[in-house]
Biotite code that builds the C-alpha atoms (Angstrom):
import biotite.structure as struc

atoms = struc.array([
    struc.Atom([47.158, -35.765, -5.698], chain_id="A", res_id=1, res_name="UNK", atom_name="CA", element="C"),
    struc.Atom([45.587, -33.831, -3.040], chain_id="A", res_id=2, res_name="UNK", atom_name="CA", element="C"),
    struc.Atom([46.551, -30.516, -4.739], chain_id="A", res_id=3, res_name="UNK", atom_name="CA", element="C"),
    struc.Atom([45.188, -31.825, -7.556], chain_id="A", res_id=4, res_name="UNK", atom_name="CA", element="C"),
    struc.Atom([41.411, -32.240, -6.032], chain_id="A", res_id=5, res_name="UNK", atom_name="CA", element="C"),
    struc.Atom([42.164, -28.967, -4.840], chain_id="A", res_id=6, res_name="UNK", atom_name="CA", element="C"),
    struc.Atom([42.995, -26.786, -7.678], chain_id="A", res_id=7, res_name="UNK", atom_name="CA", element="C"),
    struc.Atom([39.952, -28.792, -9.471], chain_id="A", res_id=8, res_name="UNK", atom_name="CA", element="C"),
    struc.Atom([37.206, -28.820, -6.570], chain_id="A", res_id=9, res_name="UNK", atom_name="CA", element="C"),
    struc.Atom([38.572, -24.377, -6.982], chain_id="A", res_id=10, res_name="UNK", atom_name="CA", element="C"),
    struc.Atom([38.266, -24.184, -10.193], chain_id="A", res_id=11, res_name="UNK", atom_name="CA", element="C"),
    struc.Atom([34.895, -25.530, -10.065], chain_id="A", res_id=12, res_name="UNK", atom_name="CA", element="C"),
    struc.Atom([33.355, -23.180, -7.510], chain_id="A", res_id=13, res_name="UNK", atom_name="CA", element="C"),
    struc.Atom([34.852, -20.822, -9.567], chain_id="A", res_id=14, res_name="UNK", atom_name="CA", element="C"),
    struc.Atom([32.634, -22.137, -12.420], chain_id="A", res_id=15, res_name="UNK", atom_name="CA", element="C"),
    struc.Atom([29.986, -22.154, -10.707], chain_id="A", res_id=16, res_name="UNK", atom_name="CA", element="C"),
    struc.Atom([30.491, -18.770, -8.683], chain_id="A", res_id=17, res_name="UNK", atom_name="CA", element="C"),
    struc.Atom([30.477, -17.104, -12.672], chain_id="A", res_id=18, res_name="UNK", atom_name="CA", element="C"),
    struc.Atom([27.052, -18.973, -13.814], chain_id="A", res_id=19, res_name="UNK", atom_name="CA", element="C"),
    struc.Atom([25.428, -17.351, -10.902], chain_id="A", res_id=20, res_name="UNK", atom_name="CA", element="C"),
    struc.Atom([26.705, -14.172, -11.301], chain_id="A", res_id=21, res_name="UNK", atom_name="CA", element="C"),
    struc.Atom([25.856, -14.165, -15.050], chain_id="A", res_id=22, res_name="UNK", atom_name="CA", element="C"),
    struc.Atom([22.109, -14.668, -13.535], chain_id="A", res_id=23, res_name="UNK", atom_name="CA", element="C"),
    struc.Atom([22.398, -11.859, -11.034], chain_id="A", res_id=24, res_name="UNK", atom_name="CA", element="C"),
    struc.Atom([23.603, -9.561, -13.944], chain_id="A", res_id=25, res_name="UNK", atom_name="CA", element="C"),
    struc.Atom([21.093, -10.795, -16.383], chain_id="A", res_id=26, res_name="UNK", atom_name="CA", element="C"),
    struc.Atom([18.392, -10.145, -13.544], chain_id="A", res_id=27, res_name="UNK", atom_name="CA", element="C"),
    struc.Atom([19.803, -6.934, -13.185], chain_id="A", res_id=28, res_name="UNK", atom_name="CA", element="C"),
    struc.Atom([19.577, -6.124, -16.728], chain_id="A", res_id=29, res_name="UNK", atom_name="CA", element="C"),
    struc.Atom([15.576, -6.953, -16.914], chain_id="A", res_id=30, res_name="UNK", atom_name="CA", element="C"),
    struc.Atom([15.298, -4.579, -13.447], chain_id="A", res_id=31, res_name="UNK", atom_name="CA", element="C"),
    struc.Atom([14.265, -7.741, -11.774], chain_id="A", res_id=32, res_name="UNK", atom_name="CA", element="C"),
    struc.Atom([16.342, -7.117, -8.916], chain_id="A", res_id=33, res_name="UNK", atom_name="CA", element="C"),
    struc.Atom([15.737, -4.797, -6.902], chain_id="A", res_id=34, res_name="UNK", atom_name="CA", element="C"),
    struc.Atom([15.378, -4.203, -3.139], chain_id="A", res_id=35, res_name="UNK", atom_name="CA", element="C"),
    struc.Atom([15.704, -7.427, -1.209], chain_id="A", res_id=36, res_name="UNK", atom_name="CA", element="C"),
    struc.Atom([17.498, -9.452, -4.402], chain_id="A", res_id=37, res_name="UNK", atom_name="CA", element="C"),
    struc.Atom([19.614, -6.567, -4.762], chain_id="A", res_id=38, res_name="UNK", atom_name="CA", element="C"),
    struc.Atom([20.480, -6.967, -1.293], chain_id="A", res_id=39, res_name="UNK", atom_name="CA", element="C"),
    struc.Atom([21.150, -10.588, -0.830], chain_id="A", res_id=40, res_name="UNK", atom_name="CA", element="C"),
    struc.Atom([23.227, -10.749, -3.634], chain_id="A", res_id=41, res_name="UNK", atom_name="CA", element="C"),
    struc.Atom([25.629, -8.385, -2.919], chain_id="A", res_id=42, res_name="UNK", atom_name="CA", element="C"),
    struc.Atom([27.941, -10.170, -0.574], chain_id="A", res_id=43, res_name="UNK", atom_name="CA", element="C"),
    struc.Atom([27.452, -12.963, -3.446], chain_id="A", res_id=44, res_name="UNK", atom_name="CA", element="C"),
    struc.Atom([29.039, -10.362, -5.980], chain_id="A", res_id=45, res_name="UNK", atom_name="CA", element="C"),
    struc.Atom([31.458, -9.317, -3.580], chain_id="A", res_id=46, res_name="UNK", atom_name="CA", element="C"),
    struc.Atom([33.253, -12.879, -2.557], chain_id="A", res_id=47, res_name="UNK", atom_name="CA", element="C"),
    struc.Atom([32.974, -13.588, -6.300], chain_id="A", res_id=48, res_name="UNK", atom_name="CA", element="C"),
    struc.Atom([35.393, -10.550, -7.168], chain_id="A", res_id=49, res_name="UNK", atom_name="CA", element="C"),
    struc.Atom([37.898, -11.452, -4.533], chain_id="A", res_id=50, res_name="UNK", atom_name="CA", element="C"),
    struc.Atom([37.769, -15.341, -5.552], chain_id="A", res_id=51, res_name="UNK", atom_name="CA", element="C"),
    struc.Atom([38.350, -14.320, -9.073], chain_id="A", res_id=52, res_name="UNK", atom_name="CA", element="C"),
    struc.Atom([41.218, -12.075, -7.999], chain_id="A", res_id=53, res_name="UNK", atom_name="CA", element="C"),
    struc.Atom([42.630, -14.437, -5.928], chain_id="A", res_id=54, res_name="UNK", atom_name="CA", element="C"),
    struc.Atom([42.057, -17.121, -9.185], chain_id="A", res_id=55, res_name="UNK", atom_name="CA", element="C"),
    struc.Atom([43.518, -14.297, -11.414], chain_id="A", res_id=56, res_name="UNK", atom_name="CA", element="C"),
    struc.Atom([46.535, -14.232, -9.400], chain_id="A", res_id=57, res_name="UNK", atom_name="CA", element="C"),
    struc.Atom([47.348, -17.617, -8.580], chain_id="A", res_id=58, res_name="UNK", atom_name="CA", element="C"),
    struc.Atom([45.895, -20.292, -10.931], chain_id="A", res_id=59, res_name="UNK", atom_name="CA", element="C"),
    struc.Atom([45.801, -18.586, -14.302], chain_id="A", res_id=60, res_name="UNK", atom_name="CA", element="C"),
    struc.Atom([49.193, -17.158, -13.679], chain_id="A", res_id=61, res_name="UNK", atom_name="CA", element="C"),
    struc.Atom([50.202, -20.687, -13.419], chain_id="A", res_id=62, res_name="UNK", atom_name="CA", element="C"),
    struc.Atom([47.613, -21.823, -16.429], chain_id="A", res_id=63, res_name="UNK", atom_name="CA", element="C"),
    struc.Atom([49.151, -19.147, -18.735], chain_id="A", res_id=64, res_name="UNK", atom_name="CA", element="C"),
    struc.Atom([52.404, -19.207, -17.371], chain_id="A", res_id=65, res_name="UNK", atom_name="CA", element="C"),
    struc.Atom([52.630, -15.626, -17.027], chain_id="A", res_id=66, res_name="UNK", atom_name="CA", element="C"),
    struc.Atom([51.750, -12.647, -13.937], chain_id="A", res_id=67, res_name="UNK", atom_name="CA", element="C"),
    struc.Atom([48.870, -11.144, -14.144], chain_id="A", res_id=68, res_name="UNK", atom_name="CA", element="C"),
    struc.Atom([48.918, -7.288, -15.977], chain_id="A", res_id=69, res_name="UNK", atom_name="CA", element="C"),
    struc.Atom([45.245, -6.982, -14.945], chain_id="A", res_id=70, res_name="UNK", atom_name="CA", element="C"),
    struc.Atom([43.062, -7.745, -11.806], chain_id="A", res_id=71, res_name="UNK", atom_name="CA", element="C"),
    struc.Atom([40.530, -10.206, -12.774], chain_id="A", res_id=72, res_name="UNK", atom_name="CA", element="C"),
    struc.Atom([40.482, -13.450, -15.091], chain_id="A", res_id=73, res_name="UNK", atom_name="CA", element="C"),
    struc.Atom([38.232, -12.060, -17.492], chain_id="A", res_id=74, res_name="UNK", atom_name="CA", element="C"),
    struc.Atom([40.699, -8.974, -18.110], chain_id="A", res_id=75, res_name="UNK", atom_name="CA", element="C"),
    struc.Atom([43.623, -11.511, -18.625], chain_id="A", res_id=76, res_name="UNK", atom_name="CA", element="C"),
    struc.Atom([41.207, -13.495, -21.324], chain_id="A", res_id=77, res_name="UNK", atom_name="CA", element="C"),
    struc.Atom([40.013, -10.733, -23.204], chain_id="A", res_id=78, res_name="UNK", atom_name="CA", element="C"),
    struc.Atom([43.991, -9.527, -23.629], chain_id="A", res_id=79, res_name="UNK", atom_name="CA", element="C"),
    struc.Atom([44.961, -13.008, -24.899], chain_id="A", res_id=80, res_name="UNK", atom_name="CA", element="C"),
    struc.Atom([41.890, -14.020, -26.752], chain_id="A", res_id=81, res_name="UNK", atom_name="CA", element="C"),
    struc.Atom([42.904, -12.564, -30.195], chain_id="A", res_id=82, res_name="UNK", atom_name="CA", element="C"),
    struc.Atom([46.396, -14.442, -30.074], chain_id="A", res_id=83, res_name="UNK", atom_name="CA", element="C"),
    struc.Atom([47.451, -16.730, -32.213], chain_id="A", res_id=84, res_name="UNK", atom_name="CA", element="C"),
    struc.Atom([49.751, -18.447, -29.191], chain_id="A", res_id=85, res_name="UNK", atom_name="CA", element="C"),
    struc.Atom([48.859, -20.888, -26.792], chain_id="A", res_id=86, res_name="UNK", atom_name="CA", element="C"),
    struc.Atom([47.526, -18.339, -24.149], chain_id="A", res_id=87, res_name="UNK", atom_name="CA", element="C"),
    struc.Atom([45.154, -17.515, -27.198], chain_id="A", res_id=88, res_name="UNK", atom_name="CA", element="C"),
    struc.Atom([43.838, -20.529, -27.674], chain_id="A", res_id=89, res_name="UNK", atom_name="CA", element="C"),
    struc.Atom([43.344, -20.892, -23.958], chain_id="A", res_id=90, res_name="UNK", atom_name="CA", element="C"),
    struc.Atom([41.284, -17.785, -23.714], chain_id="A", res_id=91, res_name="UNK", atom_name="CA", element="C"),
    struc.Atom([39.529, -18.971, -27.012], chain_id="A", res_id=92, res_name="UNK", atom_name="CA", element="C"),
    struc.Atom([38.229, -22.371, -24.990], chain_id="A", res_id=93, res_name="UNK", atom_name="CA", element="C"),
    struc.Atom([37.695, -20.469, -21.920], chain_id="A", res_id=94, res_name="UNK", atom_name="CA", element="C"),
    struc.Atom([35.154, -17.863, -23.497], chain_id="A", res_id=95, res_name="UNK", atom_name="CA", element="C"),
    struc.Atom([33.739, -20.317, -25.980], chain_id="A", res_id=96, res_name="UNK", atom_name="CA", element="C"),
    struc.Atom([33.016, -23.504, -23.979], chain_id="A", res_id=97, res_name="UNK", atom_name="CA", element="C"),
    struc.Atom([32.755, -22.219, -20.349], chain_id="A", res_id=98, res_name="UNK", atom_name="CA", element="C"),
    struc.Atom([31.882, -18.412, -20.265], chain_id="A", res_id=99, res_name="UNK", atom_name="CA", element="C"),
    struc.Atom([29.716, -17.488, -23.276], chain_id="A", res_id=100, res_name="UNK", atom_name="CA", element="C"),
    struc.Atom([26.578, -19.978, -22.834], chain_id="A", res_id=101, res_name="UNK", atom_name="CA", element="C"),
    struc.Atom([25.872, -18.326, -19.455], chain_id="A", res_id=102, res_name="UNK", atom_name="CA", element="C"),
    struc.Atom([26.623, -14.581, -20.790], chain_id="A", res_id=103, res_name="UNK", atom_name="CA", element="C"),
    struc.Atom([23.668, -12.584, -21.514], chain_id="A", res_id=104, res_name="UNK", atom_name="CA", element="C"),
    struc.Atom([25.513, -11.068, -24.037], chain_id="A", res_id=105, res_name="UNK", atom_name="CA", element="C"),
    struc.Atom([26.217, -14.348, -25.568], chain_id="A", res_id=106, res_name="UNK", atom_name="CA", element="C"),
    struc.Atom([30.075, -13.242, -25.960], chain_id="A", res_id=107, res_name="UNK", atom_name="CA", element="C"),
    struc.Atom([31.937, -12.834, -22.923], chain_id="A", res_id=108, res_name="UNK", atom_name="CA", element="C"),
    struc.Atom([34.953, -11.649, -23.979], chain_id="A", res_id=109, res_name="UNK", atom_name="CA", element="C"),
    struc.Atom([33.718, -8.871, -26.829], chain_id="A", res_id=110, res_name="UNK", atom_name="CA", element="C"),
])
């Protein structure tokens, strides 16, 4: 049980770690950060990347029952998301419910 709240309580900084990145970039984007934003949210960006490699490694291996062939969770989604398998349909929820609302792009794994 206590892995449980765990792997959840991770996954959900993890969440939450990705919305506020999506801001920095979309910030970025619109040249409204600069000098002292730019700044403060760099060790931001940088624990993000190692979270999501640690995540990449670790949880989603275990989620998609597979090693990872790429560094980050993203990577491992995008390969997937065109499959017609289970780890397809994962990546399919992932991108559509979770990632792409909060994507300036509005498709996060295009």
């Amino acid at each position: 049980m206590k892995l449980l709240c765990i792997l959840v309580a991770d996954l959900y900084v993890f969440f939450i770690m990705y919305v506020a990145s999506m801001g920095m970039i979309r910030a970025h984007a619109e040249n409204k950060l600069n000098g002292v934003l730019w700044v403060l949210c760099l060790p931001f960006v940088a624990i993000s990347v190692v979270i999501d490699f640690i995540n990449n490694m670790t949880v989603f291996s275990i989620l998609f029952a597979e090693l990872p062939k790429e560094l980050l969770v993203t990577a491992r989604l995008k390969r997937h998301v065109n499959e017609q398998t289970f780890r397809g349909k994962m990546a399919r929820w992932f991108g559509n419910v979770l990632l792409n609302p909060f994507d300036h792009t509005g498709n996060h794994l295009d």
